[in-house]
mmCIF file as Biopython writes it, N, C-alpha, C and O atoms, coordinates in Angstrom:
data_model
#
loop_
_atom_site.group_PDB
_atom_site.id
_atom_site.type_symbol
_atom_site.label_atom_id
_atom_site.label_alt_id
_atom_site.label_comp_id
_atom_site.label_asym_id
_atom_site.label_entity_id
_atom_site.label_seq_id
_atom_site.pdbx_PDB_ins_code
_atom_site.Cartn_x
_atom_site.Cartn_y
_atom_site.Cartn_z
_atom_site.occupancy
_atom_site.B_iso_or_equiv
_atom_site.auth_seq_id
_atom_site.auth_asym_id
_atom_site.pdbx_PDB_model_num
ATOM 1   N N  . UNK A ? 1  ? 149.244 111.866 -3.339  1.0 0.0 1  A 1 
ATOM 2   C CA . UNK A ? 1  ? 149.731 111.462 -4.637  1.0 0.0 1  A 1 
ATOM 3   C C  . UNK A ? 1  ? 148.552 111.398 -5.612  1.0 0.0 1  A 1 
ATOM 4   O O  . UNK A ? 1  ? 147.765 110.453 -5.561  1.0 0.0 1  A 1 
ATOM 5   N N  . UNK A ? 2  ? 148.395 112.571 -6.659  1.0 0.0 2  A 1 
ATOM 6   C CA . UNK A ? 2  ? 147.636 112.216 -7.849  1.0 0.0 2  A 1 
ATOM 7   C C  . UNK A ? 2  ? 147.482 110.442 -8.915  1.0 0.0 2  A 1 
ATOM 8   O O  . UNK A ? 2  ? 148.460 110.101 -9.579  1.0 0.0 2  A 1 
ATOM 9   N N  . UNK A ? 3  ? 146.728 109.917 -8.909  1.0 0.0 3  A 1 
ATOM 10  C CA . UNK A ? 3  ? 146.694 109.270 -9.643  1.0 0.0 3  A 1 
ATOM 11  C C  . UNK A ? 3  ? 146.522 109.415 -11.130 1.0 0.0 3  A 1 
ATOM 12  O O  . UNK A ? 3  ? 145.637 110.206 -11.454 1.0 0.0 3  A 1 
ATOM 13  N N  . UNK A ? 4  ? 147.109 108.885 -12.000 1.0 0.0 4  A 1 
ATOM 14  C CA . UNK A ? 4  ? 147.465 109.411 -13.530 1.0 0.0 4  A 1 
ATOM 15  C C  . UNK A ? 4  ? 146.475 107.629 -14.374 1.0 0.0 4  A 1 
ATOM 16  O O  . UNK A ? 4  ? 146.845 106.456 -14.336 1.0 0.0 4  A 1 
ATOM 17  N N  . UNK A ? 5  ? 145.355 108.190 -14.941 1.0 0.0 5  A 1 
ATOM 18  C CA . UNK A ? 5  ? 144.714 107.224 -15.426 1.0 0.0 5  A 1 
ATOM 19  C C  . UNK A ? 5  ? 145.553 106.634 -17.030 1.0 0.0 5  A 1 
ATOM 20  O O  . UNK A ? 5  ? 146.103 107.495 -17.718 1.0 0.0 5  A 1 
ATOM 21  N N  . UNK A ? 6  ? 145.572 105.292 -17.453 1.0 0.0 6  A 1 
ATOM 22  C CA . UNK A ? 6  ? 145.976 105.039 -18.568 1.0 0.0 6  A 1 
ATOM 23  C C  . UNK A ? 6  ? 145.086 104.647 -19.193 1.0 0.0 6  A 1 
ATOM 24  O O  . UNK A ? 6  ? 144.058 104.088 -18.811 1.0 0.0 6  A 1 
ATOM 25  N N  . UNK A ? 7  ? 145.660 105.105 -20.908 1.0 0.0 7  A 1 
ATOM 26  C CA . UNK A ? 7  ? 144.934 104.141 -21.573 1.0 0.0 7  A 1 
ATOM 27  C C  . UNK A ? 7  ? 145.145 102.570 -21.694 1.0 0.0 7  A 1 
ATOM 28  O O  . UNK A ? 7  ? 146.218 102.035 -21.415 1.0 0.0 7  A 1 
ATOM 29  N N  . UNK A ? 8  ? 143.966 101.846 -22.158 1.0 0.0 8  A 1 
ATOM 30  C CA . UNK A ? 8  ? 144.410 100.856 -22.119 1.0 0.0 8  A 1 
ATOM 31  C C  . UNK A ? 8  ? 145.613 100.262 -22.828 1.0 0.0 8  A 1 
ATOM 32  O O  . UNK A ? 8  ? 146.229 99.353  -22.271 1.0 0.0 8  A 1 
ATOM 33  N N  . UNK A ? 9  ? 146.052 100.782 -24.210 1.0 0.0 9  A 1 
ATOM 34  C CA . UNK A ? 9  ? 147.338 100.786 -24.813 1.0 0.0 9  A 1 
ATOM 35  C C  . UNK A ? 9  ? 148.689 100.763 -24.223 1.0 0.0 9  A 1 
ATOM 36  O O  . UNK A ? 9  ? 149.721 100.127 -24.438 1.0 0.0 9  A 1 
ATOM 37  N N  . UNK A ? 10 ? 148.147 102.097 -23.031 1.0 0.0 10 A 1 
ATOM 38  C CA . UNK A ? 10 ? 149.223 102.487 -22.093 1.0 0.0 10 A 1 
ATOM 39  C C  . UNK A ? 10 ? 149.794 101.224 -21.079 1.0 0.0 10 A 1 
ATOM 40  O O  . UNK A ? 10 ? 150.949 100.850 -20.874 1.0 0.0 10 A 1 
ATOM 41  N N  . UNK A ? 11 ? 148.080 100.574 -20.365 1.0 0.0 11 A 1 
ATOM 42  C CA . UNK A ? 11 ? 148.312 99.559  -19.230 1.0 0.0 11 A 1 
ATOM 43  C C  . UNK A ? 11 ? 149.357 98.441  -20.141 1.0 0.0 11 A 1 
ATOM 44  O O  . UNK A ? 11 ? 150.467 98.035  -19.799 1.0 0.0 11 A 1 
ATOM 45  N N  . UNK A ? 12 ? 148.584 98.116  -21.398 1.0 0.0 12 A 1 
ATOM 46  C CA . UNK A ? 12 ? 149.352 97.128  -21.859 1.0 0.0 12 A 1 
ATOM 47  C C  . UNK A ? 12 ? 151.144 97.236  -21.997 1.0 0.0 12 A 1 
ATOM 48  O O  . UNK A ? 12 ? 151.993 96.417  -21.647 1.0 0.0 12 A 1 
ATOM 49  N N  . UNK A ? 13 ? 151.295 98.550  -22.630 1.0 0.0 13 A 1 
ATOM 50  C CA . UNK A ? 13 ? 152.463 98.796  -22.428 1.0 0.0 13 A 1 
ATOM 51  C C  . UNK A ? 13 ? 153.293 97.956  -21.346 1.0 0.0 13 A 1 
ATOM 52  O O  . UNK A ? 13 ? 154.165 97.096  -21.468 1.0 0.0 13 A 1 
ATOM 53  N N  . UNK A ? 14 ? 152.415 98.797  -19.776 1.0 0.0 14 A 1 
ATOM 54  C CA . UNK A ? 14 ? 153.541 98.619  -18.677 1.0 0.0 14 A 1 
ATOM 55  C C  . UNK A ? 14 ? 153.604 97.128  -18.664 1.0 0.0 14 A 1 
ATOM 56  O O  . UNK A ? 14 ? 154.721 96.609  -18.699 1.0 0.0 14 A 1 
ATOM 57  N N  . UNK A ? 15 ? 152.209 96.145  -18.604 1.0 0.0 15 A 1 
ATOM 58  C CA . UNK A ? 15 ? 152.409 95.016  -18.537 1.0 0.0 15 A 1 
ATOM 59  C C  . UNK A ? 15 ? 153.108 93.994  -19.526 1.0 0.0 15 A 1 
ATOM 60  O O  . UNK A ? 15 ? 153.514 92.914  -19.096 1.0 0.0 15 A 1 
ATOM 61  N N  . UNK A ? 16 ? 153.205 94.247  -20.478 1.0 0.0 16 A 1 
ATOM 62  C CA . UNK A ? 16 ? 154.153 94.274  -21.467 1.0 0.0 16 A 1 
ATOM 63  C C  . UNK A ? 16 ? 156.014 94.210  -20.813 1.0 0.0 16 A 1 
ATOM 64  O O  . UNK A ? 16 ? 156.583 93.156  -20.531 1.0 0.0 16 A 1 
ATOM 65  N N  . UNK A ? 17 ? 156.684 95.689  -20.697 1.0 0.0 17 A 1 
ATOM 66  C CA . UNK A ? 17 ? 157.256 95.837  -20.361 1.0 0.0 17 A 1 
ATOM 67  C C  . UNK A ? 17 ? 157.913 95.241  -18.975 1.0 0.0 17 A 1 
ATOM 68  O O  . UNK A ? 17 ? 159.136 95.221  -18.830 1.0 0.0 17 A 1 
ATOM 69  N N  . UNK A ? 18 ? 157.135 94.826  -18.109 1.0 0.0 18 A 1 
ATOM 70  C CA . UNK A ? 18 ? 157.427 94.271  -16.522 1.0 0.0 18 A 1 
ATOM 71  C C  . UNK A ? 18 ? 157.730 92.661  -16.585 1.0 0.0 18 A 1 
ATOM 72  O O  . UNK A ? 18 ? 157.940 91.959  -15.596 1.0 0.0 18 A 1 
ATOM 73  N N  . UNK A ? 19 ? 157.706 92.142  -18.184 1.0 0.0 19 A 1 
ATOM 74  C CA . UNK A ? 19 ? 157.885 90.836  -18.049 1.0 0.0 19 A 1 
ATOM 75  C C  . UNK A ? 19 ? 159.269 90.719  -18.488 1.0 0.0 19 A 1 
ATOM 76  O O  . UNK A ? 19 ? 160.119 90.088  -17.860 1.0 0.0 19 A 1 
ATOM 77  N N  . UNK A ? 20 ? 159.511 91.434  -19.744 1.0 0.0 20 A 1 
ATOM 78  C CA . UNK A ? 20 ? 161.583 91.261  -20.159 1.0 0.0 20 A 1 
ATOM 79  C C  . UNK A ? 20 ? 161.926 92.528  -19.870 1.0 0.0 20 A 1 
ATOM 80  O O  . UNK A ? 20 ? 163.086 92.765  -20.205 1.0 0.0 20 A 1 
ATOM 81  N N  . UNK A ? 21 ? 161.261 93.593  -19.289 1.0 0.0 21 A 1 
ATOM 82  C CA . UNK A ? 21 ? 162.289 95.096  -19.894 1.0 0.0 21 A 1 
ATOM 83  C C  . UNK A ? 21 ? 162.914 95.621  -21.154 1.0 0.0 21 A 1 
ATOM 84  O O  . UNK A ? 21 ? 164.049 96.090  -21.239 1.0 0.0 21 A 1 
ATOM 85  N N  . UNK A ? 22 ? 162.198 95.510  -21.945 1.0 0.0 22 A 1 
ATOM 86  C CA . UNK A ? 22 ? 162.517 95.883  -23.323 1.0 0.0 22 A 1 
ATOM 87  C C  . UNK A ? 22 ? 161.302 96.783  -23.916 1.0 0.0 22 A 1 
ATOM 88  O O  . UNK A ? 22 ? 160.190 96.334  -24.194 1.0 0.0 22 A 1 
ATOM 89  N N  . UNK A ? 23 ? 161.594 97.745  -24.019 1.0 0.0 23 A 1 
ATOM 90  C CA . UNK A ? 23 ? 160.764 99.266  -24.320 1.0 0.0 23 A 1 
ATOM 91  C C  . UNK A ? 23 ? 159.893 98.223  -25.977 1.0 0.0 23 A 1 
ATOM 92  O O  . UNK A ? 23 ? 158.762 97.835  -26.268 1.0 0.0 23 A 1 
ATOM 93  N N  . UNK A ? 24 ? 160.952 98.190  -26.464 1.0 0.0 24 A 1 
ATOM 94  C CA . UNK A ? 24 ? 160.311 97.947  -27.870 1.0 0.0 24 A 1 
ATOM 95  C C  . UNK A ? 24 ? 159.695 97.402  -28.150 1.0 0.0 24 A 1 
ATOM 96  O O  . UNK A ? 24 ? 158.763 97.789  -28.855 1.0 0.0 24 A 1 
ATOM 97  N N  . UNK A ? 25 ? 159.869 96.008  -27.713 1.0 0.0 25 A 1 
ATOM 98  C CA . UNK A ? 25 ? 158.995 94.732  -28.046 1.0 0.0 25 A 1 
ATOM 99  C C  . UNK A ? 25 ? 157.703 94.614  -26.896 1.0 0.0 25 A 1 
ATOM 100 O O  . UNK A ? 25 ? 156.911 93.674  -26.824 1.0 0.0 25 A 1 
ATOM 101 N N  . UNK A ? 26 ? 157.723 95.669  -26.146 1.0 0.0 26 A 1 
ATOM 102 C CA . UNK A ? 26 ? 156.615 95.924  -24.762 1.0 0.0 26 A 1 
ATOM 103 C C  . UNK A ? 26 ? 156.117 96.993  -26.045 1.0 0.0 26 A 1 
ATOM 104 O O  . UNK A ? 26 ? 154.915 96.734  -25.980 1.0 0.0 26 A 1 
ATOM 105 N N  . UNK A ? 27 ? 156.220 97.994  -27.140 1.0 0.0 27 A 1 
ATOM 106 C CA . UNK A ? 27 ? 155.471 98.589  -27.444 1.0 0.0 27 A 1 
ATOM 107 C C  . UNK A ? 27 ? 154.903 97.846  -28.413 1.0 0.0 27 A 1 
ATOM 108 O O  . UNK A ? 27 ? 153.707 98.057  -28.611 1.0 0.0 27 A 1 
ATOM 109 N N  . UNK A ? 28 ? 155.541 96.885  -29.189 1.0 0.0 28 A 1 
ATOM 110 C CA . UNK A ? 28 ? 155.086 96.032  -30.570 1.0 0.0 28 A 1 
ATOM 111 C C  . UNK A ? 28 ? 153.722 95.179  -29.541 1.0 0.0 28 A 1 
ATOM 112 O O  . UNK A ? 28 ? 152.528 95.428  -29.708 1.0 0.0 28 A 1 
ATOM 113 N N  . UNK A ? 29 ? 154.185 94.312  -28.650 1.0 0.0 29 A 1 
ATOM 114 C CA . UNK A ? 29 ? 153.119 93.702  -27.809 1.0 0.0 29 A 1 
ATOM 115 C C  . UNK A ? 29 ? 152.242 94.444  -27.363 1.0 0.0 29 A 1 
ATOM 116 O O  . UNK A ? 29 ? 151.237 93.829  -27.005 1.0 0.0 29 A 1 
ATOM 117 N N  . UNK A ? 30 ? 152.190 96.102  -27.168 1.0 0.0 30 A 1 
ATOM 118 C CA . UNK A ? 30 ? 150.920 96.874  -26.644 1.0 0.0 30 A 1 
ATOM 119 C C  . UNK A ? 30 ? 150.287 97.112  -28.286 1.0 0.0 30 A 1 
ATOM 120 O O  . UNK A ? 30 ? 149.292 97.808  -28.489 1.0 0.0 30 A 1 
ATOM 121 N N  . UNK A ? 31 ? 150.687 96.742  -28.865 1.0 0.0 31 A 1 
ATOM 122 C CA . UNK A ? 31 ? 149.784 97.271  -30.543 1.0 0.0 31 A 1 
ATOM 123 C C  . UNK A ? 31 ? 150.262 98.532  -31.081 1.0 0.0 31 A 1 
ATOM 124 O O  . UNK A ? 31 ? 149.512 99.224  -31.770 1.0 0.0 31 A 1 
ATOM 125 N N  . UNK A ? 32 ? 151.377 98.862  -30.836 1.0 0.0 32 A 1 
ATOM 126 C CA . UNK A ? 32 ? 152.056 100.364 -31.415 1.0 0.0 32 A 1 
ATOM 127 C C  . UNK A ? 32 ? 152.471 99.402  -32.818 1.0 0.0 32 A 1 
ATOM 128 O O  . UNK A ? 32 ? 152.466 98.179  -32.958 1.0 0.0 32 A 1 
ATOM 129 N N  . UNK A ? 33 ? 152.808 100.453 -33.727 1.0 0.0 33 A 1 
ATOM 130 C CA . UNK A ? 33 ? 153.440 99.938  -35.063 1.0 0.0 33 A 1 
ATOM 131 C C  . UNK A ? 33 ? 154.710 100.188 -34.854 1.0 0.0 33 A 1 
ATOM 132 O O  . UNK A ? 33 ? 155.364 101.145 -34.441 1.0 0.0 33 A 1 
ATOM 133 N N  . UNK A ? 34 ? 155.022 98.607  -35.409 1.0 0.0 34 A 1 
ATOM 134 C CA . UNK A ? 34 ? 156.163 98.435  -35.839 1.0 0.0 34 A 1 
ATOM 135 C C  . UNK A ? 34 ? 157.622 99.500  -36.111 1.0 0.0 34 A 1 
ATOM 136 O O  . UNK A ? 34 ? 158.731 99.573  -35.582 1.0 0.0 34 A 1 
ATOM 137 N N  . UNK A ? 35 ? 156.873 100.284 -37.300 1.0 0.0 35 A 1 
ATOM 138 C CA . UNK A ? 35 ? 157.328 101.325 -38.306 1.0 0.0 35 A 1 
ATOM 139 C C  . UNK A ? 35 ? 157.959 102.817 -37.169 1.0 0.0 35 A 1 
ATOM 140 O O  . UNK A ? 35 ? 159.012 103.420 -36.961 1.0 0.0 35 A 1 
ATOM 141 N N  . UNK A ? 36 ? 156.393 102.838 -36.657 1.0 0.0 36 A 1 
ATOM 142 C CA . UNK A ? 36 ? 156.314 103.878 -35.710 1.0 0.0 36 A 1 
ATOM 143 C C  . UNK A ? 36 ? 157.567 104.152 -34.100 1.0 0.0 36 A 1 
ATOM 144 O O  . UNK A ? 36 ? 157.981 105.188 -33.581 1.0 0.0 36 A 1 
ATOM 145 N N  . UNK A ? 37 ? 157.810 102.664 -33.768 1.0 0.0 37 A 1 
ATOM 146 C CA . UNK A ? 37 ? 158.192 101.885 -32.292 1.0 0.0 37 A 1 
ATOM 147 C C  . UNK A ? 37 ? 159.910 101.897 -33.731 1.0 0.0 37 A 1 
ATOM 148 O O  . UNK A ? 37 ? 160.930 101.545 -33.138 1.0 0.0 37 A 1 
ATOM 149 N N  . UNK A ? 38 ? 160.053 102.074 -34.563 1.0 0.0 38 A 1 
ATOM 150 C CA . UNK A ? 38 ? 161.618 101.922 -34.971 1.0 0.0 38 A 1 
ATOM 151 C C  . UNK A ? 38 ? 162.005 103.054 -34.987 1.0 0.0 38 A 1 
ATOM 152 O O  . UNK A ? 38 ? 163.180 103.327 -34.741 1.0 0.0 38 A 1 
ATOM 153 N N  . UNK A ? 39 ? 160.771 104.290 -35.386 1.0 0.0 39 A 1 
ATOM 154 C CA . UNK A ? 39 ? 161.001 105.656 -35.855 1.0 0.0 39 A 1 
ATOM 155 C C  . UNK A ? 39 ? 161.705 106.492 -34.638 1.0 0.0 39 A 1 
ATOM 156 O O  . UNK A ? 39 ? 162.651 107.278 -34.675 1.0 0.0 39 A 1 
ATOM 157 N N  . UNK A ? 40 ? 161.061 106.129 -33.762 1.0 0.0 40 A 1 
ATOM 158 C CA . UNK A ? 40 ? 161.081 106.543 -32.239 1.0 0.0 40 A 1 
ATOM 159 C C  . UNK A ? 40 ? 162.313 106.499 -31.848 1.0 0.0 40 A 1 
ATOM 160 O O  . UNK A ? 40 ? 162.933 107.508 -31.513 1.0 0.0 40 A 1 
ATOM 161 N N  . UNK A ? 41 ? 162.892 105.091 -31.852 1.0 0.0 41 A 1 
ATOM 162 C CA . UNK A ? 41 ? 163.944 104.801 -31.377 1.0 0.0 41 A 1 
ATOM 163 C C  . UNK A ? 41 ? 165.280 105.344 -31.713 1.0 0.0 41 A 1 
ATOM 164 O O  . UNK A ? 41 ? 166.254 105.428 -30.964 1.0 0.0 41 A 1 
ATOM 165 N N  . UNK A ? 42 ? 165.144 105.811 -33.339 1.0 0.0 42 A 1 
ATOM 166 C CA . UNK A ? 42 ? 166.301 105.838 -34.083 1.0 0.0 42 A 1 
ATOM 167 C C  . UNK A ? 42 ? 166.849 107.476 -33.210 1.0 0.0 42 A 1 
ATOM 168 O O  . UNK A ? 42 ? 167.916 108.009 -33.513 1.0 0.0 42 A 1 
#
């Protein structure tokens, strides 16, 4: 199995994410924008 390095943005992400499961507010808490994390979604 290759290992796939993250950025740290990225780690935060997952750790982010592994506490409620919510994509969005795991990307607002990794430091993504706001603006950007609504654009995405729509």
């Amino acid at each position: 199995m290759q290992k796939v390095k993250l950025t740290p943005k990225q780690q935060r992400f997952v750790e982010e994410y592994l506490v409620d499961l919510n994509a969005t507010q795991s990307e607002i808490g990794a430091g993504y924008s706001y603006k950007k994390c609504k654009r995405i979604r729509k």
